[in-house]
KOLVEXMI-330022 format. One record per residue (C-alpha): residue number from 1; residue in three letters; x, y, z. Coordinates in steps of 0.2 Angstrom, whole numbers. Each point is the difference from the previous one (the first is absolute). Example, Ala and Ser with C-alpha at 12.3 -4.5 7.8 and 13.67 -1.06 7.14 Angstrom:
BEGIN
[r 1; 'ALA'; [62; -22; 39]]
[r 2; 'SER'; [6; 17; -3]]
//
This chain:
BEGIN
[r 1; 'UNK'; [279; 81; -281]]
[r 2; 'UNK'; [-14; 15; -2]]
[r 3; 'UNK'; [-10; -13; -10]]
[r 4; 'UNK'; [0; -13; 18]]
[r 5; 'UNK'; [-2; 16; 12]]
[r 6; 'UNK'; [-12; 5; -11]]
[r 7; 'UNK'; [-11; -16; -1]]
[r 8; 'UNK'; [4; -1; 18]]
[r 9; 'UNK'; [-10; 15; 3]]
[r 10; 'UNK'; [-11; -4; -12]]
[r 11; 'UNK'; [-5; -16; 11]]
[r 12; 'UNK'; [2; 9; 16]]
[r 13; 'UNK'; [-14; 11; -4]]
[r 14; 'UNK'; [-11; -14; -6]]
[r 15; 'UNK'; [0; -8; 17]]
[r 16; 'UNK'; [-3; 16; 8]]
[r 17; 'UNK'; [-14; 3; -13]]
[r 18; 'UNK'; [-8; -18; 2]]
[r 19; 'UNK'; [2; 0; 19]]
[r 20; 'UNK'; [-7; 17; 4]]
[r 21; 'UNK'; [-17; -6; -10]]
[r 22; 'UNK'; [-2; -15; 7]]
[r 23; 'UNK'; [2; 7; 17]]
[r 24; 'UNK'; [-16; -4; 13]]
[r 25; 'UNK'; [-7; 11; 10]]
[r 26; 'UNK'; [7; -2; 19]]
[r 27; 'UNK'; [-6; 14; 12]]
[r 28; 'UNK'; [-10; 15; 2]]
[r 29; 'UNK'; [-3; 11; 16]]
[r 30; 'UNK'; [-14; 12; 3]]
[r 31; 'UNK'; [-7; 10; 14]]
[r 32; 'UNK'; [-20; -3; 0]]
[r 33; 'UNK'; [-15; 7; 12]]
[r 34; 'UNK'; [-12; -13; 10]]
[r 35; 'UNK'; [-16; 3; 5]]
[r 36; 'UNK'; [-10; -13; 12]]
[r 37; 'UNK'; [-12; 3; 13]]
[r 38; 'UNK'; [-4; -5; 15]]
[r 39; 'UNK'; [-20; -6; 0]]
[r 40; 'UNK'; [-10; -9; 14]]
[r 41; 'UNK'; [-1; -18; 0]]
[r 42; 'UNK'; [-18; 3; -6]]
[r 43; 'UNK'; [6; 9; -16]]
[r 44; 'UNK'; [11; -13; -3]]
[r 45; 'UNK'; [2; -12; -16]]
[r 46; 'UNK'; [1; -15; 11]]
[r 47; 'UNK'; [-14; 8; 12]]
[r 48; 'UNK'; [-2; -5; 21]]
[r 49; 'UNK'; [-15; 4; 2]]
[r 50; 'UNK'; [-9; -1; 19]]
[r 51; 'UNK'; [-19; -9; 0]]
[r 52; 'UNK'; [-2; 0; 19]]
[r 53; 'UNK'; [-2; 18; 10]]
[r 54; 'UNK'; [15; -9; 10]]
[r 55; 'UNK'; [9; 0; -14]]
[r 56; 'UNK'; [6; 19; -8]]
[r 57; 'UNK'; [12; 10; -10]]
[r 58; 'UNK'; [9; 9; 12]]
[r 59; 'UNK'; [9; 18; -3]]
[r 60; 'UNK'; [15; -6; -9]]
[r 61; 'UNK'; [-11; -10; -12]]
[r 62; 'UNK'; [3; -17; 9]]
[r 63; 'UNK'; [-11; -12; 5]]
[r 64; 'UNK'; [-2; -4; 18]]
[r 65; 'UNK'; [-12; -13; 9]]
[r 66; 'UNK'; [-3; 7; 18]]
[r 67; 'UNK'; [-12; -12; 12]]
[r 68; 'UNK'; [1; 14; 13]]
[r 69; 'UNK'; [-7; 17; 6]]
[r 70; 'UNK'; [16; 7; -10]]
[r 71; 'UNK'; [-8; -3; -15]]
[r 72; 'UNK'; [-3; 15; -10]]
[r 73; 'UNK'; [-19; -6; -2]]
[r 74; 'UNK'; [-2; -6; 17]]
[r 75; 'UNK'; [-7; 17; 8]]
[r 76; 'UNK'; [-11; 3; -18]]
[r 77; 'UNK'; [-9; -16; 0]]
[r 78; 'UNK'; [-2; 3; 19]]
[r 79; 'UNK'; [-9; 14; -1]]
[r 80; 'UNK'; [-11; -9; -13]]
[r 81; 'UNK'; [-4; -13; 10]]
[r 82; 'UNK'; [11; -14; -9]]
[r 83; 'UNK'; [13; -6; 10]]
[r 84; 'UNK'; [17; -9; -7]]
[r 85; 'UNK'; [5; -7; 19]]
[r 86; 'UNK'; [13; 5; 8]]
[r 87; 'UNK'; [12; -16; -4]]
[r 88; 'UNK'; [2; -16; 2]]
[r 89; 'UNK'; [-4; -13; 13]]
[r 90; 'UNK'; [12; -12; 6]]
[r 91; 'UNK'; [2; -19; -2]]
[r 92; 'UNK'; [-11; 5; -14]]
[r 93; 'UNK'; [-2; -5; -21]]
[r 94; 'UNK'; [-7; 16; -9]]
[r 95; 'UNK'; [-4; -2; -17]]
[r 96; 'UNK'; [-3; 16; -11]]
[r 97; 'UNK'; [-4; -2; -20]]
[r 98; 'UNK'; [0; 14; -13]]
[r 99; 'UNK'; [14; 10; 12]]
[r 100; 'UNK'; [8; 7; -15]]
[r 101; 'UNK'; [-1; -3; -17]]
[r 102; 'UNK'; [17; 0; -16]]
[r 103; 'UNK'; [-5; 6; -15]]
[r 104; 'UNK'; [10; 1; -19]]
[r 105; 'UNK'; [0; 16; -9]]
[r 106; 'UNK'; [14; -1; -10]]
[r 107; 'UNK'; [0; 6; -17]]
[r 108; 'UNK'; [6; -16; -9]]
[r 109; 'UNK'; [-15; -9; 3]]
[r 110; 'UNK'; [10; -14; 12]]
[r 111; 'UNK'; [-1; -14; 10]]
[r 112; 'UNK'; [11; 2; 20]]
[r 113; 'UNK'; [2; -11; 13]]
[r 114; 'UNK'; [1; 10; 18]]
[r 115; 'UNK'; [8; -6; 14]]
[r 116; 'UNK'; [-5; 6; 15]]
[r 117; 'UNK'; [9; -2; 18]]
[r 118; 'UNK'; [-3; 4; 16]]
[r 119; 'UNK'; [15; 2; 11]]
[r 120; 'UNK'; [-1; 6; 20]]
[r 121; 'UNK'; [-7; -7; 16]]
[r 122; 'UNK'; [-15; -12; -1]]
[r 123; 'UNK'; [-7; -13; -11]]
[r 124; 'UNK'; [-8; 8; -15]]
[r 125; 'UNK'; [-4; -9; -15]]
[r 126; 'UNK'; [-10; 3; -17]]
[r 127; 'UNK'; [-11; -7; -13]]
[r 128; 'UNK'; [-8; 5; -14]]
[r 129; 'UNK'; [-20; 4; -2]]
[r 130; 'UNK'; [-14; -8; 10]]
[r 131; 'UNK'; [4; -12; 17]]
[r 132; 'UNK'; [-7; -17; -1]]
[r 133; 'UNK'; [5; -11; 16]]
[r 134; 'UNK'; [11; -8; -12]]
[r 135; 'UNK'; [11; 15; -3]]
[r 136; 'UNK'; [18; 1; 7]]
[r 137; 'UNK'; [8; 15; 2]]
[r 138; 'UNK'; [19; 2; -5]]
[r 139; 'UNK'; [14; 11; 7]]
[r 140; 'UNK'; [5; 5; -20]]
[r 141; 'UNK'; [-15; -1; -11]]
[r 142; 'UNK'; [3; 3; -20]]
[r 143; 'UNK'; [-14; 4; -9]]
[r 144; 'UNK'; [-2; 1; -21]]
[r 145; 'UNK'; [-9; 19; -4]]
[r 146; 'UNK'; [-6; 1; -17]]
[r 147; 'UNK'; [2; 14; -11]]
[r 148; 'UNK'; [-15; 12; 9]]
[r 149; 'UNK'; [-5; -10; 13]]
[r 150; 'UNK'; [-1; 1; 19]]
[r 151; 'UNK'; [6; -13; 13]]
[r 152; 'UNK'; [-7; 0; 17]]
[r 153; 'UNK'; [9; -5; 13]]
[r 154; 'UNK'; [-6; -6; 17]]
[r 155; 'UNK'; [11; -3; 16]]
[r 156; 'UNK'; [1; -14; 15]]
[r 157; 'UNK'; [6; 9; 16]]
[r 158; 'UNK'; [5; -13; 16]]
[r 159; 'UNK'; [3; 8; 15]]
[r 160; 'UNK'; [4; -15; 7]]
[r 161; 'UNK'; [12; 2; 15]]
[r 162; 'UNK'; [-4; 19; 1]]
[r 163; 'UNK'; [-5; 8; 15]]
[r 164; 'UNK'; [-14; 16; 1]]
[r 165; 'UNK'; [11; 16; -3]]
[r 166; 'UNK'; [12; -9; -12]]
[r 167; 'UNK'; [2; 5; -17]]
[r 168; 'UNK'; [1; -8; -19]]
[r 169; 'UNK'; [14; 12; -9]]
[r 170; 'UNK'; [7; -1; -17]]
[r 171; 'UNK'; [2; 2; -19]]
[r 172; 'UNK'; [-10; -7; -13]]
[r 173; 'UNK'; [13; -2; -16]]
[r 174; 'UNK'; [-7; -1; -18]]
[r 175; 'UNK'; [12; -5; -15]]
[r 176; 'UNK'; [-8; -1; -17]]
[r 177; 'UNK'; [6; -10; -16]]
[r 178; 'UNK'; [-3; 0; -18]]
[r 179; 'UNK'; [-10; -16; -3]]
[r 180; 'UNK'; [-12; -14; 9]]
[r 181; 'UNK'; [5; -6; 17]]
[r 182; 'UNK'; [8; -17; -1]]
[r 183; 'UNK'; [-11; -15; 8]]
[r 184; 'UNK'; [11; -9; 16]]
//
């Protein structure tokens, strides 16, 4: 009877010994610090950066397009003798290139496709680089960036339907992926 409890033991402690070294790893919990900041769009990876005096960073690093004396350039380029109107027309087409340009930074050296959005009052649309009677703006524009370079971006304001004293108001929305815009 000693010689079964025995091996019985014996067997018991093998198991225990084989499980407990064949055993995989399952969890672990640790407190760490993070440590990101805040930088202007114009310090950015993926840069917004303004190319018209009606396009600026503003004072929480965003960038704003302001066709109107609110403009944070307005009075400056006033007083230079360089005017960037006061608005809009209505029942009008305005058609501005170069209004802001998306640039690629990042470290790894890669391809993005931005998409780009307006949502708010008014029909505002987008291409990318010069306008040719042939170009056709769209309400989402994606637009490949190659590691390092800059896209400009130009915009198609109709204020059709508007009457003097209305007002164009909304966001502009930017959404960045790894990789090359697929072709529609």
């Amino acid at each position: 009877m000693k010689k079964i409890l025995g091996i019985f033991m014996l067997i018991a402690g093998i198991v225990i010994a084989v499980t407990a070294s064949s055993a995989t790893f399952a969890y672990f919990e640790a407190d760490r610090e993070v440590h990101i900041e805040m930088v202007p769009d114009d310090d950015e990876l993926v840069d917004l950066v303004p190319l018209q005096p009606y396009a600026y960073i503003n004072d929480n690093g965003m960038l704003v397009i302001d066709l109107s004396m609110q403009n944070a350039n307005y009075w400056e380029l006033f007083l230079q003798n360089l005017t960037i109107g006061k608005g809009v027309s209505p029942d009008s087409i305005y058609v501005f290139e170069h209004v802001f340009g998306v640039s690629n930074h990042l470290w790894e050296n890669v391809t993005i496709c931005m998409h780009i959005e307006y949502s708010g009052s008014g029909a505002i649309s987008f291409f990318e680089g010069e306008y040719t009677n042939e170009t056709v703006g769209v309400d989402e524009l994606e637009v490949t960036i190659l590691p390092g370079e800059t896209v400009e971006i130009g915009m198609i304001i109709d204020s059709e339907g508007l009457d003097d004293g209305d007002a164009l108001s909304g966001t502009l929305s930017f959404d960045a992926v790894l990789g090359e815009c697929e072709e529609e």
